[in-house]
Wavefront OBJ file of the C-alpha trace (Angstrom):
o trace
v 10.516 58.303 81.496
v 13.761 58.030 78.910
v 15.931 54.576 80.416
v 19.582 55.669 80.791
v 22.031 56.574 77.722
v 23.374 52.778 78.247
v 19.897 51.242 78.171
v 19.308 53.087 74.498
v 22.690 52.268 73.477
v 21.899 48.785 74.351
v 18.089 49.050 72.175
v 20.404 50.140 69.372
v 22.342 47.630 69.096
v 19.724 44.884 69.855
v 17.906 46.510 66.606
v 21.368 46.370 64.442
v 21.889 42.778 65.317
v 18.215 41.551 65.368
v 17.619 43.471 61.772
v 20.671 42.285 60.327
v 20.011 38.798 61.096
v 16.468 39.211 59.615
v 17.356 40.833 56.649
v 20.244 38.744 55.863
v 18.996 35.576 56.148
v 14.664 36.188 56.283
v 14.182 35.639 60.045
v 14.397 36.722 63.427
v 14.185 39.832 64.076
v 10.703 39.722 66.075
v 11.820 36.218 67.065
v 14.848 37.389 69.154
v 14.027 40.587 70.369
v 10.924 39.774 71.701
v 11.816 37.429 74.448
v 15.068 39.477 74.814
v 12.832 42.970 75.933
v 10.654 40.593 77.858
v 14.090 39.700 80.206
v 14.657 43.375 79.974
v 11.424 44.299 81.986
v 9.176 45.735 79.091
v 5.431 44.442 79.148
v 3.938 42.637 76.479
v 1.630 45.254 75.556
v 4.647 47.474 74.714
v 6.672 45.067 73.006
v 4.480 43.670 70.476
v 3.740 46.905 69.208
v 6.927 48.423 70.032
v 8.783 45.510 67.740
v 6.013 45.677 64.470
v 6.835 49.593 64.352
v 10.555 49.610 64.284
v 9.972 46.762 61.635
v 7.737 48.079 59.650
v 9.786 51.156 58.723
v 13.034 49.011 58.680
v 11.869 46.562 56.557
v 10.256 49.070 53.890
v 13.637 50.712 54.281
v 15.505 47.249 53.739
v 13.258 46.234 50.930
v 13.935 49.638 49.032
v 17.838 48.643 49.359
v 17.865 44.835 47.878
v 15.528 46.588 45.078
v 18.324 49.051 44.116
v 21.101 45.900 44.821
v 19.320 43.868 42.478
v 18.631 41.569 45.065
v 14.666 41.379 43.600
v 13.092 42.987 40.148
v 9.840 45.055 40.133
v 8.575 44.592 36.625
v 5.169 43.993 37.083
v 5.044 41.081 35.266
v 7.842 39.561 37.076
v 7.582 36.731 39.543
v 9.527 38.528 42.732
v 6.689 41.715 41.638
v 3.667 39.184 42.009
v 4.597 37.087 44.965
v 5.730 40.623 47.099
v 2.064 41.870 46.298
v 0.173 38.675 46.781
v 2.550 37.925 50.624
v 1.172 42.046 51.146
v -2.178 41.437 50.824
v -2.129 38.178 52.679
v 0.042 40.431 55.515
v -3.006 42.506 55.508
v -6.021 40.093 55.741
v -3.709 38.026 58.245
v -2.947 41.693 60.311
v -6.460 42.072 60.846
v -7.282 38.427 61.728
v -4.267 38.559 64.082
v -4.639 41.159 66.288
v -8.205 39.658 66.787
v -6.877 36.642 67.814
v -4.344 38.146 69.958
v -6.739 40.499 72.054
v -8.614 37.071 72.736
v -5.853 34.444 73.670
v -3.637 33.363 76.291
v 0.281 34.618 76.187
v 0.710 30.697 76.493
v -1.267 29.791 73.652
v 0.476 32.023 71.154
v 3.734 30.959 71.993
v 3.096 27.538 71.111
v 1.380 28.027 67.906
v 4.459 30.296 66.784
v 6.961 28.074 68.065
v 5.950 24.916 66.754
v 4.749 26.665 62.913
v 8.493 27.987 63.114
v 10.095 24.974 64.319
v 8.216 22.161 62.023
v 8.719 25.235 58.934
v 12.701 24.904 59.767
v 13.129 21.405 59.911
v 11.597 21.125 56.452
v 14.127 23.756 54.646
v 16.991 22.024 56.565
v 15.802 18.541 55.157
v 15.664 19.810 51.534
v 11.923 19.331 51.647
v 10.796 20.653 48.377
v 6.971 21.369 46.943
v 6.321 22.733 43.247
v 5.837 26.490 43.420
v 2.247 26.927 43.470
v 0.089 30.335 44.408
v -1.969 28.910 46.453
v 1.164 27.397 48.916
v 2.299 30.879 48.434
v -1.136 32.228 49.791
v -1.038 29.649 52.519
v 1.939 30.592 53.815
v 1.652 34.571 53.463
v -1.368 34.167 55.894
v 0.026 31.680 58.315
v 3.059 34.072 58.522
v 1.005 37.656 59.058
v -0.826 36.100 61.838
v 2.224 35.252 63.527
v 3.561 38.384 63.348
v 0.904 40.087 64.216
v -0.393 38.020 67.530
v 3.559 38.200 68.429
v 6.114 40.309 67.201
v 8.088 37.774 65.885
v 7.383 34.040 63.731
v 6.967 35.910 60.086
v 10.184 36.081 58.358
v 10.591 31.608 59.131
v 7.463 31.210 57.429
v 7.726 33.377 54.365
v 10.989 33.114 53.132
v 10.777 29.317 54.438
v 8.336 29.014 52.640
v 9.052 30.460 49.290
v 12.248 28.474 49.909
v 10.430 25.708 49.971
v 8.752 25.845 46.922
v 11.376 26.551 45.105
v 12.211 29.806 45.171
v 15.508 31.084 45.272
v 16.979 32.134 48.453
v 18.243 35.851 47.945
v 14.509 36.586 46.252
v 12.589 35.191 48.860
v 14.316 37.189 51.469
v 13.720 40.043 48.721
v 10.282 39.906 48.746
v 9.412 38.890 52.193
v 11.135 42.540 53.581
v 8.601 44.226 50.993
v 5.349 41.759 52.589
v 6.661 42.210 56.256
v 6.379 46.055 55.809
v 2.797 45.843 54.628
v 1.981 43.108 57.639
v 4.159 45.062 60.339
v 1.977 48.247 59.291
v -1.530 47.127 59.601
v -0.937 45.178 63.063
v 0.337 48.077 64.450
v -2.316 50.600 63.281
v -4.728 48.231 64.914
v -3.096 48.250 67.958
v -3.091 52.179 68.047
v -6.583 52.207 67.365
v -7.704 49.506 69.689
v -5.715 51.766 72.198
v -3.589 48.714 73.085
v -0.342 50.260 73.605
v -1.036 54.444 74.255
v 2.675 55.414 73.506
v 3.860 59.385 74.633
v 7.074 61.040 73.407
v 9.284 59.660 76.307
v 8.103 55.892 76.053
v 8.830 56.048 72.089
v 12.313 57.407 72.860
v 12.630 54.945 75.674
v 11.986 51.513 73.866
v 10.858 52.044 69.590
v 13.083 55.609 68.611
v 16.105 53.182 70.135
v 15.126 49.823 68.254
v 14.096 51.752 64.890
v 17.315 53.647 64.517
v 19.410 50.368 64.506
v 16.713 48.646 62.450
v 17.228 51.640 59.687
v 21.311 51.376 60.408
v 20.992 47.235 59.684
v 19.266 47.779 55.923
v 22.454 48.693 53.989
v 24.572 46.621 55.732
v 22.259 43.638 55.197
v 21.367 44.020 51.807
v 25.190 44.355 50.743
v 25.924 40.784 52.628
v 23.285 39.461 50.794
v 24.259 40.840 47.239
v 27.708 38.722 48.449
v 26.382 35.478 49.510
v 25.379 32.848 47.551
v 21.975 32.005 47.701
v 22.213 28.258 47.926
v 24.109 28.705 51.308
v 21.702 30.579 52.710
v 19.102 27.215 53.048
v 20.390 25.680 55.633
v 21.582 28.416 57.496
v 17.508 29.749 57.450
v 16.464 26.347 58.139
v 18.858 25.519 61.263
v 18.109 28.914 62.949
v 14.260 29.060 62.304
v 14.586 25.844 64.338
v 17.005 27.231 67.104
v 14.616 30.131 67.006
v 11.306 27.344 67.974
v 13.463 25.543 70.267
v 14.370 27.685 72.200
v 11.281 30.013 72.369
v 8.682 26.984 73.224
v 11.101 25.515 76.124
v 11.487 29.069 77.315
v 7.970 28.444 78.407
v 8.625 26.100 80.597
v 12.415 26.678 82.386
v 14.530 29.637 82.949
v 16.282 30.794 79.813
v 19.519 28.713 80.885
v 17.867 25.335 80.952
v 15.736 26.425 77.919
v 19.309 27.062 76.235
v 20.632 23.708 77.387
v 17.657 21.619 76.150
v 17.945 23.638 72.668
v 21.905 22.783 72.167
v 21.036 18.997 73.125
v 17.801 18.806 70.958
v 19.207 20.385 68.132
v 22.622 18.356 68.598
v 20.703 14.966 68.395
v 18.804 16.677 64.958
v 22.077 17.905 63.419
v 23.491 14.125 64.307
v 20.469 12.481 62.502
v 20.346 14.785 59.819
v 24.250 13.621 59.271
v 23.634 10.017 59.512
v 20.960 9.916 57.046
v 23.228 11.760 54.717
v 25.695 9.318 54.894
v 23.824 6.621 54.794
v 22.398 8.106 51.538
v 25.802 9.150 50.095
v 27.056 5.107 51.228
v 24.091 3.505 49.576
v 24.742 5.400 46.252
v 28.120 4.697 46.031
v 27.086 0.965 46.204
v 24.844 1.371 43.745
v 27.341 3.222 41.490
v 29.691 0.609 41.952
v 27.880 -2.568 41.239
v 26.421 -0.634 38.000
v 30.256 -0.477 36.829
v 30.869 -4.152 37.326
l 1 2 3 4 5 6 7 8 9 10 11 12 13 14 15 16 17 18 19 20 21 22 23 24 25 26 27 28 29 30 31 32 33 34 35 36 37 38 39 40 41 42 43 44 45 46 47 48 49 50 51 52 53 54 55 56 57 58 59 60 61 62 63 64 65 66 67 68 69 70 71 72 73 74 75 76 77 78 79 80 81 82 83 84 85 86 87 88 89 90 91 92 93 94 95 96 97 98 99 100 101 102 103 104 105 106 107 108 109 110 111 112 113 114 115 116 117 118 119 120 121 122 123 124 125 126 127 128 129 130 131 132 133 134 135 136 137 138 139 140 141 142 143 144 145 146 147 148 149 150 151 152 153 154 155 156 157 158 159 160 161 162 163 164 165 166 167 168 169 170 171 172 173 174 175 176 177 178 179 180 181 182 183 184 185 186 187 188 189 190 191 192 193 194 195 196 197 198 199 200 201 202 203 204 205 206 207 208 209 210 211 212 213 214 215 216 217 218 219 220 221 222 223 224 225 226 227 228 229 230 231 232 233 234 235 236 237 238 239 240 241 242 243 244 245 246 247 248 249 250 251 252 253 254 255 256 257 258 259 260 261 262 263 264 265 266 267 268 269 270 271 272 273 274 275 276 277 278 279 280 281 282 283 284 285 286 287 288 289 290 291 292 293 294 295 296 297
């Protein structure tokens, strides 16, 4: 049965906002939307599904668009060329192992391992954690990431472009090149769901819940790779950092309380960590200065 014209009109906009987050800044999209169709009423075994469809087309859409921005090169010999097919073939192993996983777990058990991977992920890349760029980190976290999204919906986009953050890479790329791996990922978990016969979907449940979500998706990829080509991509670190941990937060206490409580622990949690993270920063910028100082005298 097709939901009312305000329901859809609702789905579109949740995929707009959701995709543009994700595109713009590498996260979020299966994240937020998840939970949010779960308040909604939808089941699990039409969300999941429902979520790594609209993606996947979105997100091969998206990629196409920061490709003819400039946002990322595709010179096979380039470095954006080798890590998008490396994070694809780890989205593909990781698919498979994924859905496995998910067809055997608990609904608790998965939110925990996502929310904590994202959360511990975020607090790194706000910190200014770095590690030296190696393939096998690269690997690690391409694999980590694909099983997230696939057991999920959501938990992908914190890990890869986190990641590559992380080791270096710079921030506009990394989103780059994880919209190219989470197209490859997105597609192989939901072909095994199909074929598995997890989520049978008919003409009126696709227009009720995934035509809805992928239309915004698609409208989100020109918008989002424009903001990007305007931002600059040392900005973007913290901003991926602070919401892949508001992202955690908030999905692992939703677990236990209501979402209102949930969003009331979050603020004060990730208050105290903003404080701390401000403290040590001047403390750091105070100590230099001393230092500075008595090397002058």
């Amino acid at each position: 049965m097709i939901p009312p014209l305000e329901i859809i009109v609702l789905l579109v906009m949740l995929g707009l906002l959701s995709k543009t987050l994700d595109s713009t800044l590498g996260l979020g999209y299966g994240t937020m939307l998840a939970p949010i169709l779960l308040l909604l009423g939808y089941s699990v075994t039409r969300v999941v599904p429902a979520v790594l469809l609209s993606e996947f087309l979105s997100a091969a859409i998206t990629a196409l668009f920061h490709r003819a921005m400039g946002n990322i090169a595709s010179d096979s010999e380039s470095r954006d060329f080798k890590v998008s097919t490396l994070l694809s073939v780890m989205g593909v192993l990781g698919g498979l192992a994924g859905v496995a996983i998910a067809f055997s777990s608990t609904d608790m058990f998965v939110t925990v391992y996502v929310s904590l991977t994202v959360i511990v992920t975020g607090l790194l890349v706000v910190r200014g954690f770095r590690w030296i760029f190696t393939w096998k980190r690269i690997t690690l976290f391409g694999f980590i990431a694909s099983l997230n999204k696939s057991i999920s919906g959501g938990g992908y986009g914190p890990i890869v472009a986190g990641g590559q953050i992380l080791t270096g890479r710079d921030g506009t790329k990394a989103i780059g090149t994880t919209a190219i791996a989470e197209a490859a990922t997105t597609a192989t978990s939901y072909i095994l769901y199909e074929v598995l016969g997890r989520t049978p979907v008919t003409v009126d449940t696709f227009l009720g819940l995934e035509g809805p979500l992928l239309l915004g998706a698609l409208l989100s990829a020109p918008i989002s790779a424009y903001i990007l080509k305007k931002v600059d991509p040392r900005r973007l670190i913290p901003i991926v950092g602070s919401a892949a941990v508001l992202l955690g937060l908030y999905t692992l206490m939703s677990t236990v309380f209501d979402s209102t409580i949930a969003t009331i622990i979050v603020l004060a949690i990730f208050s105290v960590l903003v404080l701390g993270l401000l403290l040590v920063r001047a403390n750091g910028s105070a100590h230099k200065q001393r230092r500075d100082k008595e090397e002058t005298q």
